[in-house]
ROLUMRO-548659 format. One line per field, with one value per atom (N, C-alpha, C, O): atom name; residue number from 0; chain; x negated, z, y. Coordinates in steps of 0.02 Angstrom, whole numbers, plus 50000, padded with zeros to 5 digits. Atoms other than C-alpha are relative to their C-alpha. Layout:
BEGIN
atom	(CA  ...)
n	(NUM  ...)
chain	(A  ...)
xx	(X  ...)
zz	(Z  ...)
yy	(Y  ...)
//
This chain:
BEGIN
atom	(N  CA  C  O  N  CA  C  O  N  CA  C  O  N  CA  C  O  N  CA  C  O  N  CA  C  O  N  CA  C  O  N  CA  C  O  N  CA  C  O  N  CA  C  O  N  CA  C  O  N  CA  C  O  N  CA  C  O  N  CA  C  O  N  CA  C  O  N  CA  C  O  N  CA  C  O  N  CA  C  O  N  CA  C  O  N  CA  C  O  N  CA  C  O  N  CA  C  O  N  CA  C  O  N  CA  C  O  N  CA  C  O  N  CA  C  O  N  CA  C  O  N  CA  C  O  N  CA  C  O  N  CA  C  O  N  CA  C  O  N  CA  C  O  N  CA  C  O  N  CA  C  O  N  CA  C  O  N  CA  C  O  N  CA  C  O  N  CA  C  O  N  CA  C  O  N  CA  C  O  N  CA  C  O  N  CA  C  O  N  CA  C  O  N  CA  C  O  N  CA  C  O  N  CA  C  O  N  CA  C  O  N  CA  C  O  N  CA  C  O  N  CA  C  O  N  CA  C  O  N  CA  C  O  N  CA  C  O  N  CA  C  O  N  CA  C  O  N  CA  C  O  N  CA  C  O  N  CA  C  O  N  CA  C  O  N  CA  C  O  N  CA  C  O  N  CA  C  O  N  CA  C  O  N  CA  C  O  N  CA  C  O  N  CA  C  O  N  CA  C  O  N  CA  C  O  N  CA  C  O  N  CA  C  O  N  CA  C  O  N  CA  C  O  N  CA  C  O  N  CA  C  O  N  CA  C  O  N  CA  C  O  N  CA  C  O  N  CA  C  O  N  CA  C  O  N  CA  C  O  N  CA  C  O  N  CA  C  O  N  CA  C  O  N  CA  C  O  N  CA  C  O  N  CA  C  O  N  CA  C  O  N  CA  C  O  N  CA  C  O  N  CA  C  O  N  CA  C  O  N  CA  C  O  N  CA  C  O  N  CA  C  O  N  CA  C  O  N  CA  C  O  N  CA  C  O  N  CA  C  O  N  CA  C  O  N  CA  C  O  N  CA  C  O  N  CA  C  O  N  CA  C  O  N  CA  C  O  N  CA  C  O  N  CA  C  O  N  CA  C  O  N  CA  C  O  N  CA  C  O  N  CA  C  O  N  CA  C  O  N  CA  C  O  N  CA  C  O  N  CA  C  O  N  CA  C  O  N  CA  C  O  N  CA  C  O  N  CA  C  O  N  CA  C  O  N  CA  C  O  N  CA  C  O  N  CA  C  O  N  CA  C  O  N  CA  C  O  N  CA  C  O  N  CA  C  O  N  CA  C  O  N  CA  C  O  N  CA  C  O  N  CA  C  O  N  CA  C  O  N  CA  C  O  N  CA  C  O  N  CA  C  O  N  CA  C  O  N  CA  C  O  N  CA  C  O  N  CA  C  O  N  CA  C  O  N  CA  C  O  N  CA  C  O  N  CA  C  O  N  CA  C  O  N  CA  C  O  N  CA  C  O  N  CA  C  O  N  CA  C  O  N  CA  C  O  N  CA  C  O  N  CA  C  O  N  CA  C  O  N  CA  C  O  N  CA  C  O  N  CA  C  O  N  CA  C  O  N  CA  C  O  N  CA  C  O  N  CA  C  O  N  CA  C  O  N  CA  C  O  N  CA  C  O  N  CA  C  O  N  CA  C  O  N  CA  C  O  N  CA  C  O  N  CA  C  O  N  CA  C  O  N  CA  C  O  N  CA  C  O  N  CA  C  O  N  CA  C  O  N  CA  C  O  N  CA  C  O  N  CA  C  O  N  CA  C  O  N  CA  C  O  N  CA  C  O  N  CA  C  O  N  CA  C  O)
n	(0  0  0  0  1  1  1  1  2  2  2  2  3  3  3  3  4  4  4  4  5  5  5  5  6  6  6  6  7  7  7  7  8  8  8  8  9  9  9  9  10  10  10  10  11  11  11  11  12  12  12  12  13  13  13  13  14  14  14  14  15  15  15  15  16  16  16  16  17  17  17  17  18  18  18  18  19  19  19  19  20  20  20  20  21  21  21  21  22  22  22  22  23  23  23  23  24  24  24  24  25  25  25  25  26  26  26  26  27  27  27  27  28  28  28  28  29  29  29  29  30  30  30  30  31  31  31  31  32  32  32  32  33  33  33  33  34  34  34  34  35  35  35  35  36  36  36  36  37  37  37  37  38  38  38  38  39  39  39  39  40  40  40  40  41  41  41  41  42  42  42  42  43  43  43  43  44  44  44  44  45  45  45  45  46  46  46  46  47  47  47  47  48  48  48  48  49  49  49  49  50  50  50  50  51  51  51  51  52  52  52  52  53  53  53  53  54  54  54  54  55  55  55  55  56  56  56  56  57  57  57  57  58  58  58  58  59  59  59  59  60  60  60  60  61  61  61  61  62  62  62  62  63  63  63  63  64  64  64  64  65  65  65  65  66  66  66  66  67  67  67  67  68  68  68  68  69  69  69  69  70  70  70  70  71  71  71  71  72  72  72  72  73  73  73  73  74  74  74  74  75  75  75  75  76  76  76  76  77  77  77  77  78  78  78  78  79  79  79  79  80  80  80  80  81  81  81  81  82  82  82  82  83  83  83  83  84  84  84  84  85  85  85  85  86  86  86  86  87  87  87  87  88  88  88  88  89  89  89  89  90  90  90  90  91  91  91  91  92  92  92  92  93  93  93  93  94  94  94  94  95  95  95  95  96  96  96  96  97  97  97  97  98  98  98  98  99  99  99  99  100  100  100  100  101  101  101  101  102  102  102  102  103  103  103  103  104  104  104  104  105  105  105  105  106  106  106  106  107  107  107  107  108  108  108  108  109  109  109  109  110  110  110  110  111  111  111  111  112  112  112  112  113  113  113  113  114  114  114  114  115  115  115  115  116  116  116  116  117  117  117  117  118  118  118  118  119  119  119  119  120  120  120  120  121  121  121  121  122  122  122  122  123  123  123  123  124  124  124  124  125  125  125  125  126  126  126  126  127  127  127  127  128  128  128  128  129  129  129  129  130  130  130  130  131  131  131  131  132  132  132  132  133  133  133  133  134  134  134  134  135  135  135  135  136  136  136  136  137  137  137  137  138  138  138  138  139  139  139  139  140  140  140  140  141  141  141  141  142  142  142  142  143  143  143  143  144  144  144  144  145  145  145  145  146  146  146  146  147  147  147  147  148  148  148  148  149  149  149  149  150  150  150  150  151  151  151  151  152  152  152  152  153  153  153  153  154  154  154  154  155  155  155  155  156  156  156  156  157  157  157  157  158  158  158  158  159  159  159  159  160  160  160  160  161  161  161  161  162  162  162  162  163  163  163  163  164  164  164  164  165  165  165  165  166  166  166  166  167  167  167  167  168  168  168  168  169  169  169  169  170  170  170  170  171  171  171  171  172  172  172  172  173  173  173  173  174  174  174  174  175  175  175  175  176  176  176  176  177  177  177  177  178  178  178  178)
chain	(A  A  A  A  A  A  A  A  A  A  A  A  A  A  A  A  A  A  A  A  A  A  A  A  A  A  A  A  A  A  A  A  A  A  A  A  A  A  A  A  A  A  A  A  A  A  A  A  A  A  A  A  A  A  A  A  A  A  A  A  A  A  A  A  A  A  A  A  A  A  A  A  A  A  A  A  A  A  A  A  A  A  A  A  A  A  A  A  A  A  A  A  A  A  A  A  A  A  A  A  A  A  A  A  A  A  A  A  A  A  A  A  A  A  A  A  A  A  A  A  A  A  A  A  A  A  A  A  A  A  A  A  A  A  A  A  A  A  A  A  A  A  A  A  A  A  A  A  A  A  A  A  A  A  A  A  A  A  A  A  A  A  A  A  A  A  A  A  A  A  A  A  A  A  A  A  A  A  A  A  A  A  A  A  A  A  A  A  A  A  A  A  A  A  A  A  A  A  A  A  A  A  A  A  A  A  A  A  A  A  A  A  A  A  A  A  A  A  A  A  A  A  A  A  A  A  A  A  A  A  A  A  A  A  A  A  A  A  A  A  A  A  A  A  A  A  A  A  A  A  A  A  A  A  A  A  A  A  A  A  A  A  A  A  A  A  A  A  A  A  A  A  A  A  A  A  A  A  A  A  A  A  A  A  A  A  A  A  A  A  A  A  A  A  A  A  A  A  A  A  A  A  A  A  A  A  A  A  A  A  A  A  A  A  A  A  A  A  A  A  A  A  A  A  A  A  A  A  A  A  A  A  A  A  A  A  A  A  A  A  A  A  A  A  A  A  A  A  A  A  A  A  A  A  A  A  A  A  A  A  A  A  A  A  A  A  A  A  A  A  A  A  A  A  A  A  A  A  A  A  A  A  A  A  A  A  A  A  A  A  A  A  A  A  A  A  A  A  A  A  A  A  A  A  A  A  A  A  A  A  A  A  A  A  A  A  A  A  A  A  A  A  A  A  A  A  A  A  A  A  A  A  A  A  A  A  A  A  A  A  A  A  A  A  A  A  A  A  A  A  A  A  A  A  A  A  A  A  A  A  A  A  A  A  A  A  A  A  A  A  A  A  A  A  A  A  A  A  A  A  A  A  A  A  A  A  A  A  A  A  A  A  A  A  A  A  A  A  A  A  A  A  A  A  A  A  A  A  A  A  A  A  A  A  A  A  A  A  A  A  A  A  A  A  A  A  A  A  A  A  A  A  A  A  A  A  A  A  A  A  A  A  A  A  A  A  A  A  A  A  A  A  A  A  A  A  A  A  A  A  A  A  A  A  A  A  A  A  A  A  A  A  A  A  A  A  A  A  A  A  A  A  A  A  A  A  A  A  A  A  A  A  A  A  A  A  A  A  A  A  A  A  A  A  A  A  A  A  A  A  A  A  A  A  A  A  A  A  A  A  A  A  A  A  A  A  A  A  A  A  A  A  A  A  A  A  A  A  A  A  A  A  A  A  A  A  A  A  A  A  A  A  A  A  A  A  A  A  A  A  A  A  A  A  A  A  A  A  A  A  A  A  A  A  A  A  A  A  A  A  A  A  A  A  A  A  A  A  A  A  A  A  A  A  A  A  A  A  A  A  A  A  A  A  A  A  A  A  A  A  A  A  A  A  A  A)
xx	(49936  44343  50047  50022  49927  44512  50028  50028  49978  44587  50067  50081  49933  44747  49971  50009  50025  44630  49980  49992  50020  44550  50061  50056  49932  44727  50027  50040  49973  44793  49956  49986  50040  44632  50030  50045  50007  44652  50085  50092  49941  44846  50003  50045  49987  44812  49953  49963  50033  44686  50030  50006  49984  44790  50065  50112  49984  44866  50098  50123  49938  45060  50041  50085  49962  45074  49961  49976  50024  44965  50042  50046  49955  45087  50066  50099  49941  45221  50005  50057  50005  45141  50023  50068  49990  45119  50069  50095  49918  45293  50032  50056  49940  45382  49965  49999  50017  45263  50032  50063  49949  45326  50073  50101  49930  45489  50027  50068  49979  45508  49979  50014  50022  45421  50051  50068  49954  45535  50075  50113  49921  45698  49995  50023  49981  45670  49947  49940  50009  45582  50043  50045  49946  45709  50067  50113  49938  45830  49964  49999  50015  45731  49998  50009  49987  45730  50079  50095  49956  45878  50049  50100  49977  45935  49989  50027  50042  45801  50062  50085  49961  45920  50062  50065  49956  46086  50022  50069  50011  46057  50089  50093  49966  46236  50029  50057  49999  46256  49955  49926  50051  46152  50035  50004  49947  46314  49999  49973  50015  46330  49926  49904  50072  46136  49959  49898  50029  46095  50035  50001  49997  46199  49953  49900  50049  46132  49919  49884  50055  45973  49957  49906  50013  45973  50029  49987  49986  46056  49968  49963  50050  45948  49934  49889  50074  45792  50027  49983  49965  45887  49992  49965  49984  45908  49918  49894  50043  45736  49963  49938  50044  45654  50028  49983  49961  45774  49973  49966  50021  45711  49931  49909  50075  45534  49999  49968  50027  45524  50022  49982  49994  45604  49959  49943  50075  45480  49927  49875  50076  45338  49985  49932  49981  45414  49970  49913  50017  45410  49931  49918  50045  45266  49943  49905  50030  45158  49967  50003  49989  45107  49987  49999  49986  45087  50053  50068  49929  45250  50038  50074  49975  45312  50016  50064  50003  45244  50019  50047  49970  45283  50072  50103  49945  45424  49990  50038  50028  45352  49953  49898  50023  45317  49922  49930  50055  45110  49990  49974  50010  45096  49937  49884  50055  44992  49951  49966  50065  44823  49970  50002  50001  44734  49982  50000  50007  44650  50073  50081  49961  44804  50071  50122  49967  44884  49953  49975  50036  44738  50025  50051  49968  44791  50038  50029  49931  44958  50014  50062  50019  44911  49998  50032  50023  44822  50044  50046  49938  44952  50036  50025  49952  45071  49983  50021  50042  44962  50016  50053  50002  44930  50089  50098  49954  45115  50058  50108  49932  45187  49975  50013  50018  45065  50045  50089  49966  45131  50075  50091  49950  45312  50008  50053  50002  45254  49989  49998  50012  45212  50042  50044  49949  45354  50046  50069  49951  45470  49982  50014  50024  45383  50006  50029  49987  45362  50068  50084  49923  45547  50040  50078  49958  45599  49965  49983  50029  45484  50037  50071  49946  45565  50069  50103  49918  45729  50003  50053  49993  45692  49995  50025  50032  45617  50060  50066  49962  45743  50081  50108  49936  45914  50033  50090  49970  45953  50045  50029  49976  46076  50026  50033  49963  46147  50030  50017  49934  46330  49989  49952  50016  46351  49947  49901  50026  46294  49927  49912  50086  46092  49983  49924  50021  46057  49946  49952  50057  45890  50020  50068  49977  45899  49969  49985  50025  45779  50067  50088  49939  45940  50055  50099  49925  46079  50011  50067  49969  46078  50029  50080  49968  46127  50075  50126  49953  46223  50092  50144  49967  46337  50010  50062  49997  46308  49982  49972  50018  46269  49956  49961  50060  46125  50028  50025  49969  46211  49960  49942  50039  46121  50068  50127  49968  46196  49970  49921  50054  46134  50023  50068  49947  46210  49990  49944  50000  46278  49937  49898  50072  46154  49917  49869  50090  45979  50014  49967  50004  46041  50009  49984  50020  46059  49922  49886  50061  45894  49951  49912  50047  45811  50030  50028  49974  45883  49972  49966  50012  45832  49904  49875  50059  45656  49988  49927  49995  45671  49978  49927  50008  45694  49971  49969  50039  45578  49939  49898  50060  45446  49990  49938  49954  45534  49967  49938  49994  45503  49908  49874  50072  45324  49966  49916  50055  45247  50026  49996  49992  45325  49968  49960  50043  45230  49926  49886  50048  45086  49982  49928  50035  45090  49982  49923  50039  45092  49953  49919  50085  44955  49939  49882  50051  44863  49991  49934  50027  44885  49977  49947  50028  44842  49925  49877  50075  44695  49956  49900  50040  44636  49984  49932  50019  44657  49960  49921  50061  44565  49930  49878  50085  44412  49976  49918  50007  44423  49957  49910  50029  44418  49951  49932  50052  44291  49940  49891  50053  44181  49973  49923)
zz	(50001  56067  49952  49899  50017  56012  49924  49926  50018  55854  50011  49982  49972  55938  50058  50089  49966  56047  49973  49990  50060  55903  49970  49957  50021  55840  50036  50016  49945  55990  50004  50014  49993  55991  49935  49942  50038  55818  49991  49967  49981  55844  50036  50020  49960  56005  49972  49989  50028  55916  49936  49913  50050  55786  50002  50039  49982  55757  49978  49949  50018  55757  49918  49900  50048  55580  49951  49898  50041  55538  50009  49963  49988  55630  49954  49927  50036  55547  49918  49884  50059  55380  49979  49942  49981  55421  49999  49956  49982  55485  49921  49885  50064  55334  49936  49903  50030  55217  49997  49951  49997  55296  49979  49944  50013  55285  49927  49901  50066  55128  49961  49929  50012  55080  50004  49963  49958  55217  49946  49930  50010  55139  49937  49913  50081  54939  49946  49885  50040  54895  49995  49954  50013  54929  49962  49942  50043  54838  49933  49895  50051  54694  49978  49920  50024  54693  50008  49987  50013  54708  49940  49920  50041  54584  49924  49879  50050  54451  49995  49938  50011  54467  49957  49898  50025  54431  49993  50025  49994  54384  50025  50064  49971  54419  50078  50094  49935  54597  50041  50090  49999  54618  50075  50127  49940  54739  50059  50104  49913  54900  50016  50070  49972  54884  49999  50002  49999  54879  50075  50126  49941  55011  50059  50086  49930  55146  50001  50051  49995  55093  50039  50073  49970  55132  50057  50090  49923  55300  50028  50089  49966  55336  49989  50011  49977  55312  50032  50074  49959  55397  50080  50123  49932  55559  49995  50021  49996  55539  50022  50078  49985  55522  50065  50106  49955  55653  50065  50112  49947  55773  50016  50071  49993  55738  50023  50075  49983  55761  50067  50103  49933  55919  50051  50110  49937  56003  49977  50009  50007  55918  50038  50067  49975  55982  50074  50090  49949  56155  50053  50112  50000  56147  50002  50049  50002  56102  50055  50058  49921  56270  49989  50036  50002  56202  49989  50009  50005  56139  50064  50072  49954  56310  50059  50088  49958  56399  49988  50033  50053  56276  49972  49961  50034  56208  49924  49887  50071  56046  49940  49950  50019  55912  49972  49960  50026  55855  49941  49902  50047  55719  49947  49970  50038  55577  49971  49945  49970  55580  49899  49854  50071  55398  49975  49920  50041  55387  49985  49926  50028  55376  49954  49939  50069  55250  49943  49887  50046  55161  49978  49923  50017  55154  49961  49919  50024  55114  49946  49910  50070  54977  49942  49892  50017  54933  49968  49908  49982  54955  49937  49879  50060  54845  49934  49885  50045  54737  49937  49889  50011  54695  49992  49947  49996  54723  49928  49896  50095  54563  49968  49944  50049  54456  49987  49944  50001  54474  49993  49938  50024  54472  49929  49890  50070  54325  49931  49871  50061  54224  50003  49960  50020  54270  49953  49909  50023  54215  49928  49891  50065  54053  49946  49890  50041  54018  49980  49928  49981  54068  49934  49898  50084  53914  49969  49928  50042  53809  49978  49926  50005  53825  49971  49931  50010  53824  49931  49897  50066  53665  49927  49873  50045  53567  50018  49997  50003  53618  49985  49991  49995  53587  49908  49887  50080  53398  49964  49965  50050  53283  49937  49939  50042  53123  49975  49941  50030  53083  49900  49870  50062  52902  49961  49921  50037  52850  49972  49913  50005  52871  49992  50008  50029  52818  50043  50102  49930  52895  50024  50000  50005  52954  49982  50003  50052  52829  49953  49934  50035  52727  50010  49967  49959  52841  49998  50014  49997  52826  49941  49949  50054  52621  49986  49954  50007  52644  50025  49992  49951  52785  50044  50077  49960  52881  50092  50093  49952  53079  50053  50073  49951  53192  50070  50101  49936  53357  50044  50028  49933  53531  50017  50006  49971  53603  50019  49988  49938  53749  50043  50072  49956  53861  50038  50041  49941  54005  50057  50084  49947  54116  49971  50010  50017  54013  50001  49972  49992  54046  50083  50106  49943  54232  50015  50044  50004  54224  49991  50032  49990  54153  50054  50032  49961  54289  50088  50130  49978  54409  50017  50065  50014  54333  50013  50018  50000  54353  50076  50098  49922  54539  50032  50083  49988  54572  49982  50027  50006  54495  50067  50099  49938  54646  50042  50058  49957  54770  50011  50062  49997  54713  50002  50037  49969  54704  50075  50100  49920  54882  50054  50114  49945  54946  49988  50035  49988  54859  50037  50066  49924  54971  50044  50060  49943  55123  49993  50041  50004  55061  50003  50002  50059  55009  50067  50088  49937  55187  50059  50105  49967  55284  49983  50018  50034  55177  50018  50041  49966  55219  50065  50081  49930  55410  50023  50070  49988  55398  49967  49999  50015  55323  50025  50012  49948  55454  50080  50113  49946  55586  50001  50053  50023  55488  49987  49958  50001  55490  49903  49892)
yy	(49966  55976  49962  49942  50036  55892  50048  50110  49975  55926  50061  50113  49952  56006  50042  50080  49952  56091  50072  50130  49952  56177  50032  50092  49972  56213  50047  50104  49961  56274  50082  50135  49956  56393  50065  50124  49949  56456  50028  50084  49960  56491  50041  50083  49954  56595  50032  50091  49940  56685  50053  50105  49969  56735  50052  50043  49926  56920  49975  49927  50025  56940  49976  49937  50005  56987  49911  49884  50051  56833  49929  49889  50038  56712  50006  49962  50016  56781  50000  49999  50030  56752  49930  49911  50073  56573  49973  49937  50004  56563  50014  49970  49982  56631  49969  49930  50059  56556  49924  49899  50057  56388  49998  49956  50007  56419  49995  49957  50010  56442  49948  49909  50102  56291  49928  49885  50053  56184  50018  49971  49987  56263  49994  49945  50014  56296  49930  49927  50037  56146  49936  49891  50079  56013  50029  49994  50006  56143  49998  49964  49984  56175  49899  49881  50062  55968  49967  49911  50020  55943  50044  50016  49976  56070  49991  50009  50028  55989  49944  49938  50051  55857  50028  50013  49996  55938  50085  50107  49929  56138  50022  50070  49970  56163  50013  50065  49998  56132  50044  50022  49943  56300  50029  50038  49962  56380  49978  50012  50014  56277  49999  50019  50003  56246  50045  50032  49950  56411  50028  50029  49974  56485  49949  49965  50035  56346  50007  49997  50007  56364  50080  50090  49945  56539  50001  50032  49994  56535  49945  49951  50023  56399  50020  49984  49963  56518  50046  50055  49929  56664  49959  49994  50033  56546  49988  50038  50010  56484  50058  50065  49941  56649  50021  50027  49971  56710  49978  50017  50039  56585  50019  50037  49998  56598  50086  50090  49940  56795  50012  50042  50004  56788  49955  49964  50055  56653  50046  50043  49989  56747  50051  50060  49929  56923  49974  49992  50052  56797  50004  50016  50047  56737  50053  50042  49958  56896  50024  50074  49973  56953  50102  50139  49934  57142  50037  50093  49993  57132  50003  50052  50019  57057  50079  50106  49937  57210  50059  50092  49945  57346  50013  50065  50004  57293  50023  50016  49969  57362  49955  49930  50063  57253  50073  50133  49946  57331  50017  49972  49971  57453  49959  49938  50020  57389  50042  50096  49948  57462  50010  49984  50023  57485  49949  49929  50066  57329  49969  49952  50029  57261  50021  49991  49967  57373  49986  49975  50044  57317  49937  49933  50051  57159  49972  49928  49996  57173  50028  50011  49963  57285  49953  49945  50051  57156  49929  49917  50051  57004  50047  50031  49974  57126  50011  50009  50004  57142  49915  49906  50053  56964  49972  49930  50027  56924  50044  50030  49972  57057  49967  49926  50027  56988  49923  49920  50054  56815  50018  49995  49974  56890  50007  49991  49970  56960  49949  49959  50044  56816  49951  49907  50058  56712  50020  49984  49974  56842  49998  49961  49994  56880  49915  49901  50069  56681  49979  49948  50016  56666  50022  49989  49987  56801  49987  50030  50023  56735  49933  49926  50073  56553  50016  49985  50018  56618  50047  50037  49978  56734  49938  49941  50053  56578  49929  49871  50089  56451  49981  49926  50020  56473  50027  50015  49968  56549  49938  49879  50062  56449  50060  50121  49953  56506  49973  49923  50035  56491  50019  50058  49995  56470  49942  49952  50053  56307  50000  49995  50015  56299  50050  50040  49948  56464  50028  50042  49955  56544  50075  50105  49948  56691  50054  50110  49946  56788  49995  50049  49970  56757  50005  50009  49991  56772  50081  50099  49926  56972  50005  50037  50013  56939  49971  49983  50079  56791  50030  50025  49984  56866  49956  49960  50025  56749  50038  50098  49970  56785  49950  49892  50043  56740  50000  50053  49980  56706  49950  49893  50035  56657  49941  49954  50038  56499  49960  49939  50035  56399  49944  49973  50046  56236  50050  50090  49984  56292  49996  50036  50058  56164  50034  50036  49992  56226  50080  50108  49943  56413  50003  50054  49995  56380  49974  50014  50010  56281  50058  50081  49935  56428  50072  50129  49955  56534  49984  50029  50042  56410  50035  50060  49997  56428  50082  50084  49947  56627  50012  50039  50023  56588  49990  50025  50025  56490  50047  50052  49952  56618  50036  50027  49976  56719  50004  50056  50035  56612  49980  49972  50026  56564  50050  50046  49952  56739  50034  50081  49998  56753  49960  49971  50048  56609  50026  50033  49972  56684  50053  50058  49949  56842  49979  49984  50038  56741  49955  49938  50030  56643  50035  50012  49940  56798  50021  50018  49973  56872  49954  49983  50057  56713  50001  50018  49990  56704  50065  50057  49951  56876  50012  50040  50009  56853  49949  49957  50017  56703  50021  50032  49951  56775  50039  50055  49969  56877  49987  50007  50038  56768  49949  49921  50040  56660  50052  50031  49966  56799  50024  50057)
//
C-alpha cells in the first residue's frame, strides 16, 4: 500500500469533528506563523498584519468547512451537521482542559515579565526603598516597540494554547483509531 493510499485511508476514516480539528489546527499554523515572524521583526506593524491574517483564517476556515460539510456524506443526506456524542465531549473537555492551562501560564509569565521589567525612578538614582522619604516617585515606563513585543508575546500564548486544543483533540481521535 502507497503512502497516499494509506493517507487517503486514514482521512476517509476520520470523524467530522476530527477533520475539522486538523483543519483549524492547520490554519492557524499557515496564517499566524509568518505573522508572528514577521512581527518579531518589526512589533509595530501589528495593524495591517493582523487584520489579513485574520480574514485570511476566516476565508480559510470558511472554505474548509464547506468542502468538509460537502464532503461528509451524512451531512450530504441530512443536511445536519452530527451531534457530538460523549466520547467526544470527552475529548474536548479534555483539549480545554490542556489548552487553559497553557493560557494560563503564558498569561501569568506575561505579568510576571511585565511586573519585573519596566520600573525607573525619577529623582536622580534613588531606589525605591527610599523614594517614599525622599519624594521621589516610582513610575512604570516602557518603549513603545518592547510593550508591543510583550503584547505580541501575550498573543501568541493565545494562539499556542489554541493549537494545543487541536492537538489535544487530534490526539484523542487518534488513539482511538489506533486502538
Amino acid at each position: 500500500m502507497s503512502v497516499c493510499q494509506e493517507l487517503e485511508g486514514m482521512v476517509c476514516s476520520m470523524g467530522f469533528q476530527e477533520r475539522n480539528a486538523w483543519a483549524c489546527g492547520g490554519v492557524l499554523l499557515v496564517v499566524f506563523v509568518p505573522y508572528f515572524w514577521l512581527v518579531s521583526n518589526n512589533p509595530l506593524l501589528y495593524g495591517p498584519l493582523l487584520m489579513m491574517a485574520v480574514i485570511g483564517q476566516v476565508a480559510l476556515l470558511a472554505g474548509f468547512h464547506i468542502v468538509n460539510s460537502i464532503a461528509t456524506a451524512s451531512i450530504r443526506k441530512t443536511g445536519d451537521v452530527p451531534l457530538p456524542d460523549e466520547l467526544d465531549r470527552i475529548i474536548e473537555l479534555r483539549a480545554a482542559k490542556l489548552s487553559g492551562i497553557i493560557l494560563g501560564i503564558a498569561v501569568v509569565s506575561w505579568s510576571m515579565a511585565a511586573m519585573a521589567g519596566g520600573y525607573t525612578i525619577e529623582g536622580g538614582g534613588i531606589t525605591s526603598a527610599e523614594s517614599a522619604g525622599a519624594g521621589a516617585a516610582a513610575v512604570y515606563s516602557i518603549e513603545l516597540t518592547d510593550a508591543m513585543a510583550w503584547v505580541h508575546f501575550l498573543f501568541a500564548g493565545l494562539v499556542v494554547s489554541n493549537l494545543a486544543y487541536y492537538g489535544a483533540i487530534v490526539t484523542g481521535y487518534r488513539r482511538l483509531a489506533d486502538g
